[in-house]
C-alpha positions in Angstrom: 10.0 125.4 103.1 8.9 123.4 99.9 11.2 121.2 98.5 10.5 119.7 94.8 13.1 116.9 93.9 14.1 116.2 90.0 16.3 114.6 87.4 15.5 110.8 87.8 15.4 108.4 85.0 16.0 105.5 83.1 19.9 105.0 83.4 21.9 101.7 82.4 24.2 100.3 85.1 27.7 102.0 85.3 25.5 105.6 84.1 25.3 108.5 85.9 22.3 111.0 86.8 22.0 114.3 88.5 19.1 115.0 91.0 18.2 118.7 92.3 16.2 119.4 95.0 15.0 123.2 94.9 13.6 125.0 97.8 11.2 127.2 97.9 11.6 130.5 100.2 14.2 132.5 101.6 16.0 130.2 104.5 17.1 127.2 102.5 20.6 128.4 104.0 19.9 127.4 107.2 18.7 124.1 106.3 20.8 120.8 106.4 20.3 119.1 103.0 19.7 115.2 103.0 19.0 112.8 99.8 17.1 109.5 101.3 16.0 106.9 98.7 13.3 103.7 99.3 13.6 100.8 97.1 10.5 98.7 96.8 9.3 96.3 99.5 12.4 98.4 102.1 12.4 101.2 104.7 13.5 104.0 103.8 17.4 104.9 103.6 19.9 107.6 104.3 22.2 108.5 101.4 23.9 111.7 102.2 23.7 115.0 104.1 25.3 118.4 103.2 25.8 121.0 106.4 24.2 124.6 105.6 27.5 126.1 104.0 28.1 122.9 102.0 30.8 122.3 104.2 30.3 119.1 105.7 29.3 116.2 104.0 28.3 112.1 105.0 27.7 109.5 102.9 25.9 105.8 103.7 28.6 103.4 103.1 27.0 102.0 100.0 27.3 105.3 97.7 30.9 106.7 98.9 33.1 107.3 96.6 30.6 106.8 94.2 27.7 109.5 94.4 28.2 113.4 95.8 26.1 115.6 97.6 26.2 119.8 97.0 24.0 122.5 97.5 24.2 125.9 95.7 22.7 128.7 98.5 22.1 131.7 96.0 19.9 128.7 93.5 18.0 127.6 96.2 19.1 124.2 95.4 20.5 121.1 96.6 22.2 118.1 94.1 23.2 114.5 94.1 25.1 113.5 91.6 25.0 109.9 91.1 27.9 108.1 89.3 28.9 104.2 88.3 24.6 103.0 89.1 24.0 99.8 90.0 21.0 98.3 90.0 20.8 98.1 93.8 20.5 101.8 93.5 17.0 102.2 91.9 14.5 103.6 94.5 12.5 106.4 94.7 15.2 109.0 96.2 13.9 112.1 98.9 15.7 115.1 99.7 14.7 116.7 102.9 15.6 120.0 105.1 16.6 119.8 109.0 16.4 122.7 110.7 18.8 121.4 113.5 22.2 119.8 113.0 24.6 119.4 110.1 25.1 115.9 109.7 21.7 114.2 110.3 21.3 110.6 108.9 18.1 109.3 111.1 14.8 110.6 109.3 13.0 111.6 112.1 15.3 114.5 112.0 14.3 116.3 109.1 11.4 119.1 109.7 10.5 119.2 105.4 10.2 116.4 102.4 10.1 116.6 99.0 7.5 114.5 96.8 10.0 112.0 95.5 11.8 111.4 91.9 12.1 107.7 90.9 15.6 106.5 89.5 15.8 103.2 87.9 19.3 101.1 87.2 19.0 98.6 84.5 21.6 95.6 84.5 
């Protein structure tokens, strides 16, 4: 599967933004969904996974209550809705597919990446 993540910006701290990650191909149902970000100078991060039915969802510590992870099966498509930004959120943010498991937050367990979409939070 091909994954192609969008919707990053420019936002102002306490803004929101929307990122999609559409999927190319027919199986994006059985696919996990995760959102992963890198800020510059650190490892790469979980942020949040959504199960294959959108069922199930996990969220780092650091974005609950404030960001939301969905998919949409019939679009091909997988979101994160960002809300109240801080500047500690700017990064480059990854979605990715795993093949096994609902609730993966380690890296190593995704099978596909997409190329990256770059949000920046200014205070």
């Amino acid at each position: 599967v091909q994954l192609q993540a969008s919707g990053g910006g420019l936002v102002q701290a306490g803004g929101s933004l929307k990122l999609s990650c559409a999927a190319s191909g027919r199986t994006f149902s059985v696919y996990a969904m995760g959102w992963f970000r890198q800020a510059p100078g650190k490892e790469r991060e979980f942020v949040a996974v959504i199960s294959q039915s959108g069922g199930s969802t996990s969220y780092a510590d650091s974005v609950k209550g404030r960001f939301t992870i969905s998919r949409d099966n019939a679009k091909n498509t997988a979101y994160l809705e960002m809300n109240s930004l801080k500047p500690e959120d700017t990064a480059v943010y990854y979605c990715a597919a795993a093949r096994f498991g609902y609730n993966e937050v380690r890296s190593t367990e995704y099978n596909y990446w997409g190329q990256g979409t770059l949000v920046t939070v200014s205070s």
